[in-house]
C-alpha positions as CSV (number, residue, x, y, z in Angstrom):
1,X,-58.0,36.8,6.1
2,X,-61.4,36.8,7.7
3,X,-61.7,32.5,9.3
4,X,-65.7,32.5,8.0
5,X,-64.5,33.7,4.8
6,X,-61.7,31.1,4.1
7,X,-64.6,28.5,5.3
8,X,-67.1,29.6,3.3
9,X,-64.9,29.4,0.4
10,X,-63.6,26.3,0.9
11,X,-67.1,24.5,1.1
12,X,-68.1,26.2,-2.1
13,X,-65.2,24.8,-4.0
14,X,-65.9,21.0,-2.7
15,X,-69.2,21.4,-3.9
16,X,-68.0,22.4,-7.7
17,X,-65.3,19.7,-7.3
18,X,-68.1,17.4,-6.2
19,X,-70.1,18.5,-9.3
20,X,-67.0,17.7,-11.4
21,X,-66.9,14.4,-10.3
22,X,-71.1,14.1,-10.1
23,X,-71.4,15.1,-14.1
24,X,-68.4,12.5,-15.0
25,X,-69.5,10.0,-13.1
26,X,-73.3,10.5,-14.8
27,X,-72.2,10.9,-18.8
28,X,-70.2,7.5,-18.2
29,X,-72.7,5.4,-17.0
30,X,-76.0,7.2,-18.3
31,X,-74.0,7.7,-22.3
32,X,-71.4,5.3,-21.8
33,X,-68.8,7.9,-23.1
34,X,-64.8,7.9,-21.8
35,X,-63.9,9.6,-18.9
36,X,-62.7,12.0,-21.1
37,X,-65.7,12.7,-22.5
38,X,-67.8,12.9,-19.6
39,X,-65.2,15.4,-17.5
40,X,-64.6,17.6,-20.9
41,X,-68.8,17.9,-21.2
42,X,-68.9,18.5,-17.1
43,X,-66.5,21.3,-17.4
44,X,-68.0,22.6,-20.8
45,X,-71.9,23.0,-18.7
46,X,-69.8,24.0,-15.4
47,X,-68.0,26.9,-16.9
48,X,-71.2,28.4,-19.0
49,X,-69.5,28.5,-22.3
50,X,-71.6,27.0,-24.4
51,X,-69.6,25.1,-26.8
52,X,-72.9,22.6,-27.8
53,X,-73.0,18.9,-27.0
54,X,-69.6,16.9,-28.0
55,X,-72.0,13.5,-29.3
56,X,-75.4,13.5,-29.7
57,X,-77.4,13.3,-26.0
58,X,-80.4,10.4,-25.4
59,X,-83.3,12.0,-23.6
60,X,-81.9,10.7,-20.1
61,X,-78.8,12.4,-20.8
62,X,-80.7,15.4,-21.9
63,X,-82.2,15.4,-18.3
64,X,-79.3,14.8,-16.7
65,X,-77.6,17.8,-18.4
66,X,-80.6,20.0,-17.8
67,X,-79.7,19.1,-13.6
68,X,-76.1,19.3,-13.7
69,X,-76.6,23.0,-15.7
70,X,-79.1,23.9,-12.8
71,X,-77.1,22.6,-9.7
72,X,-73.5,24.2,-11.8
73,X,-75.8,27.7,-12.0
74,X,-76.4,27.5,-8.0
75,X,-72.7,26.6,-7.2
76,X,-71.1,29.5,-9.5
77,X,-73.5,31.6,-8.1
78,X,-72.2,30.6,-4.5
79,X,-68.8,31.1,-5.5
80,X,-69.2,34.4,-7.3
81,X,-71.3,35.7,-4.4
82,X,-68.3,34.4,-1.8
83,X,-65.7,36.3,-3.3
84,X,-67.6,39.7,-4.1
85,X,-69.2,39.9,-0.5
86,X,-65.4,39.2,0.9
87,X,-64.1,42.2,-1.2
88,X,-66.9,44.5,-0.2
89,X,-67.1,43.8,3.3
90,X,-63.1,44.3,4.0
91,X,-63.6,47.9,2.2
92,X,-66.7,48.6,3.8
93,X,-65.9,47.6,7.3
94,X,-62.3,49.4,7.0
95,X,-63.9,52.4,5.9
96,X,-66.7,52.4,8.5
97,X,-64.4,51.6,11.1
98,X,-62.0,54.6,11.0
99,X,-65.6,56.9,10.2
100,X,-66.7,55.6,13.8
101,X,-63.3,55.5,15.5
102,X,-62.6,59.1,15.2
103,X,-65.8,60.1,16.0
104,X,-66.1,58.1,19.1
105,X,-62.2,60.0,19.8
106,X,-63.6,63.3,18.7
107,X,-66.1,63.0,21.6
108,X,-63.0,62.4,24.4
109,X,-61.7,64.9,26.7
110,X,-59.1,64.7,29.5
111,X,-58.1,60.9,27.8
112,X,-55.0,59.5,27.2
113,X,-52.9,58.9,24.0
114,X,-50.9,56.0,23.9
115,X,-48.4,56.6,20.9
116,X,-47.0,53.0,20.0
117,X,-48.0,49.6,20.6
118,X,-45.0,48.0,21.5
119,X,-44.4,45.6,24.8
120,X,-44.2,49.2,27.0
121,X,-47.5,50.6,25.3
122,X,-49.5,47.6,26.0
123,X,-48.7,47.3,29.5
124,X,-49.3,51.3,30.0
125,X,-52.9,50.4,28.2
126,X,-53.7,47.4,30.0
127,X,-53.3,48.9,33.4
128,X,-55.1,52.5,32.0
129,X,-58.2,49.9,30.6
130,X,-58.3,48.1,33.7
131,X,-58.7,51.2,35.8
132,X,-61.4,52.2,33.2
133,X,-59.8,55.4,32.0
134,X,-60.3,56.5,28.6
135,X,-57.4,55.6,26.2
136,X,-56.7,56.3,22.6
137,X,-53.9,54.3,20.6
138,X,-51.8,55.5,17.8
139,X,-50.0,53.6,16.1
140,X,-49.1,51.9,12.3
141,X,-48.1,48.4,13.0
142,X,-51.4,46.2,11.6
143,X,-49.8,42.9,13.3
144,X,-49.5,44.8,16.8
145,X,-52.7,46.5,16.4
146,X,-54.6,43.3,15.1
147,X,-53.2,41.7,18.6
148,X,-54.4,44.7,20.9
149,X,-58.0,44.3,18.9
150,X,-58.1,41.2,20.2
151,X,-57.1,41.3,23.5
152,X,-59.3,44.9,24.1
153,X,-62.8,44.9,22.3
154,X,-63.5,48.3,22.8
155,X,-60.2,50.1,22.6
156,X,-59.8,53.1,20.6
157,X,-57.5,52.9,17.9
158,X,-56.1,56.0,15.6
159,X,-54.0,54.4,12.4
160,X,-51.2,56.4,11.4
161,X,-47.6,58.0,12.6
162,X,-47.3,59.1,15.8
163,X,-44.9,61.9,14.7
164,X,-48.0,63.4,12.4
165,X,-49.3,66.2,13.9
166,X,-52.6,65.5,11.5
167,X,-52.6,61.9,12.9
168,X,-52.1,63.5,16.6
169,X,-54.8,65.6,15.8
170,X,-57.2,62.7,14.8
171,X,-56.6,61.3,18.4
172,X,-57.8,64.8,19.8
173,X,-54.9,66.0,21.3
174,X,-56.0,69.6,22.0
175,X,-58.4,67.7,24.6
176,X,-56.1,65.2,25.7
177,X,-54.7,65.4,29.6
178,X,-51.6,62.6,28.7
179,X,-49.6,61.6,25.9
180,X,-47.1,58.5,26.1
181,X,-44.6,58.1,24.0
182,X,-43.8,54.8,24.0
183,X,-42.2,53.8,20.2
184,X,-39.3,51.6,19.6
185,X,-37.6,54.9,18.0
186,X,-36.4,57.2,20.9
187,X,-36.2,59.8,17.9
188,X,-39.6,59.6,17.4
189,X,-40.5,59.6,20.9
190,X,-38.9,63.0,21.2
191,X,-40.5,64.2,18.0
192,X,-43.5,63.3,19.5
193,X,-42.9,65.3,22.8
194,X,-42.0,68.5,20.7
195,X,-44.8,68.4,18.8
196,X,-47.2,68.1,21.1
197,X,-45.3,70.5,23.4
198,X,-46.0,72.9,20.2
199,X,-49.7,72.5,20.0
200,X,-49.8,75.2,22.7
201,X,-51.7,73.2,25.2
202,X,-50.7,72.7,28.9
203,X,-50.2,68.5,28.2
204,X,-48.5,66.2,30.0
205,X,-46.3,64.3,28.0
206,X,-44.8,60.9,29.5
207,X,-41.5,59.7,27.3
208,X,-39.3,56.6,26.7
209,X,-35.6,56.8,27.0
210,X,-32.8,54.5,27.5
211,X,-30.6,57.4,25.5
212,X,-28.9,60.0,28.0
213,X,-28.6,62.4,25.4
214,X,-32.0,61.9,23.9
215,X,-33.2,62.0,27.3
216,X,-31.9,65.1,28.5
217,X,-33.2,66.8,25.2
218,X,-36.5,65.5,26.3
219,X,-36.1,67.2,29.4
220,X,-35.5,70.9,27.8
221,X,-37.8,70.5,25.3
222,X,-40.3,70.1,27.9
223,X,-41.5,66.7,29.0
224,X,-42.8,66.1,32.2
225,X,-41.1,62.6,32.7
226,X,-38.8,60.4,30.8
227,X,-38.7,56.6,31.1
228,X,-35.7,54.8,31.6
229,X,-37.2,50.6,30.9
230,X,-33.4,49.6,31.3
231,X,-32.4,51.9,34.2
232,X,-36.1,51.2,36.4
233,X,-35.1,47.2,35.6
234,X,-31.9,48.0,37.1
235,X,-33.2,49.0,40.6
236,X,-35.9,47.3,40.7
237,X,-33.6,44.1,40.7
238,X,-30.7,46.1,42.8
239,X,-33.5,46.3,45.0
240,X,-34.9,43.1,45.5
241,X,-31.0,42.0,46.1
242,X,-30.6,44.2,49.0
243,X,-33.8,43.5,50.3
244,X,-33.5,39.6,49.9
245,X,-32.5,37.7,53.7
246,X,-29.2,36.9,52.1
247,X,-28.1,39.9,51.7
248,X,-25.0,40.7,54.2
249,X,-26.2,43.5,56.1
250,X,-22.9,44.8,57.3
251,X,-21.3,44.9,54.4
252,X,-23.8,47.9,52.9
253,X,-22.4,51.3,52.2
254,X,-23.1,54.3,54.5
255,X,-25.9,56.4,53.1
256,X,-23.4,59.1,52.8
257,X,-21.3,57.4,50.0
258,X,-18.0,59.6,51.6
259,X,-15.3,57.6,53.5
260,X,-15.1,58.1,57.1
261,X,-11.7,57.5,59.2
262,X,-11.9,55.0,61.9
263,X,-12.6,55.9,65.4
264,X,-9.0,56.6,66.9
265,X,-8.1,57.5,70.8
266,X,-8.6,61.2,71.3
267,X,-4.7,62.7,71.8
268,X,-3.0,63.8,74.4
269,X,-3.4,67.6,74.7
270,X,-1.4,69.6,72.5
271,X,-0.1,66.7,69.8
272,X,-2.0,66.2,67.0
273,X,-4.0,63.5,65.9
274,X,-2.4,61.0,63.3
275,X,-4.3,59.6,60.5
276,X,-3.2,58.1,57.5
277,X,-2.0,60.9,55.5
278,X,0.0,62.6,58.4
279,X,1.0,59.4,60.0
280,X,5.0,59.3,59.6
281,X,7.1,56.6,59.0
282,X,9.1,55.1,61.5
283,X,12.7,56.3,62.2
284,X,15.4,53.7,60.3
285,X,18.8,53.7,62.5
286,X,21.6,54.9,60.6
287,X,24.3,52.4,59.8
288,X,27.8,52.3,62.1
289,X,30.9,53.2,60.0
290,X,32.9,49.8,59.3
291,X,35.8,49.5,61.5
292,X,39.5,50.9,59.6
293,X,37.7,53.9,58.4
294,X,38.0,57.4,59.5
């Protein structure tokens, strides 16, 4: 709910509680009638309807009731106009704002669709916004895209499912140079791939994966790349451990990953080198026979 809207309304129902509390006050002391009285003839000229006077008014009351129907007409008229322009302006401005989205997008060539709006899509769009390339996000989470309104003014959001071909084609896809497919659901990710794969366009098409399967099914069906988060987290930190001045040096594995007998002493001419699986054992003596036998 719109902030101005909640303040707005808020101040307009002070006022009518103030008037409440204004007429009340003012039958009391002006007619000397209860504060039951008073409050039930306050809400009687607040709320219009007209249901005559309760005990006969003296011509100060009379005046006093002619202002308290005058300032109640004002203050309903506040409060009616509050809630009607809320209701209007959240239709209106919806409305107006897809209308001018999808014309801005219709306009783009060679952009960028950004399919998803998770923790991956934002930091794919902040670093594409930052090098002022043109972006367009699809995606149907309203808290996600409420957030990337408000950290991007002028970003380009489509509002639908990714795995729509009508909502690709609302992000222009036939003029687009990259799709990303960065949704939670690796499913939809390769649904996206195929179908924009399908659209007969020579795309590049950038996917997330942590699934081998999935990932390899992305792979025939076409994409270009597939993201691994987990697996680039993995080396990147495997990385940063064998880079770190800790690390013990000698201890790394030979590039070759294949195991390599130690250096022995070249053999004489014509014997044959030993090595662990040829080496024999040594000879055991045989045992004398025990004296008394034959």
């Amino acid at each position: 709910m719109d902030d101005l809207f909640v303040g707005r309304l808020i101040k307009v129902f002070f006022c009518v509680i103030a008037l409440v509390v204004f007429g009340t006050a003012g039958y009391v002391l002006i007619e000397g009638w209860s504060l039951l009285d008073g409050f039930y003839m306050t809400v009687i000229t607040l709320s219009t309807v007209g249901y005559g006077e309760i005990k006969t008014l003296t011509p100060p009351g009379r005046y006093f009731t002619a202002m308290l129907i005058f300032l109640c007409l004002v203050s309903m008229t506040c409060w009616t106009a509050t809630l009607t322009s809320f209701v209007v302006k959240a239709d209106l401005q919806g409305n107006f704002l897809r209308r001018r989205t999808l014309k801005m997008v219709a306009q783009l060539k060679n952009h960028t669709i950004v399919c998803g709006s998770g923790l991956m899509a934002q930091a794919v769009i902040e670093r594409l916004v930052g090098a002022r390339q043109p972006v367009v996000v699809v995606s149907d989470n309203p808290e996600q895209i409420k957030q990337l309104r408000k950290r991007f003014r002028r970003l380009l959001i489509v509002e639908g499912k990714a795995t729509d071909e009508l909502t690709l084609a609302e992000a222009n896809v036939l003029e687009a140079a990259n799709v990303v497919a960065a949704m939670d659901s690796e499913i939809d990710n390769l649904l996206i791939a195929i179908t924009c794969k399908d659209m007969g366009r020579d795309i590049a098409v950038f996917a997330r994966s942590n699934d081998i399967t999935i990932a390899n099914r992305m792979r025939k069906a076409g994409v270009d790349e597939v993201i691994s988060p987990c697996q680039l987290c993995g080396d990147r930190v495997a990385q940063l451990i064998l880079d770190s001045p800790t690390a013990d040096q000698s201890a790394r594995p030979d590039p070759g990953w294949a195991w390599q007998p130690a250096n022995l002493p070249n053999p004489p001419v014509g014997q044959q080198a030993s090595t662990p699986e040829t080496q024999e054992l040594p000879s055991v003596p045989e045992e004398a026979p025990a004296a008394g036998k034959a």
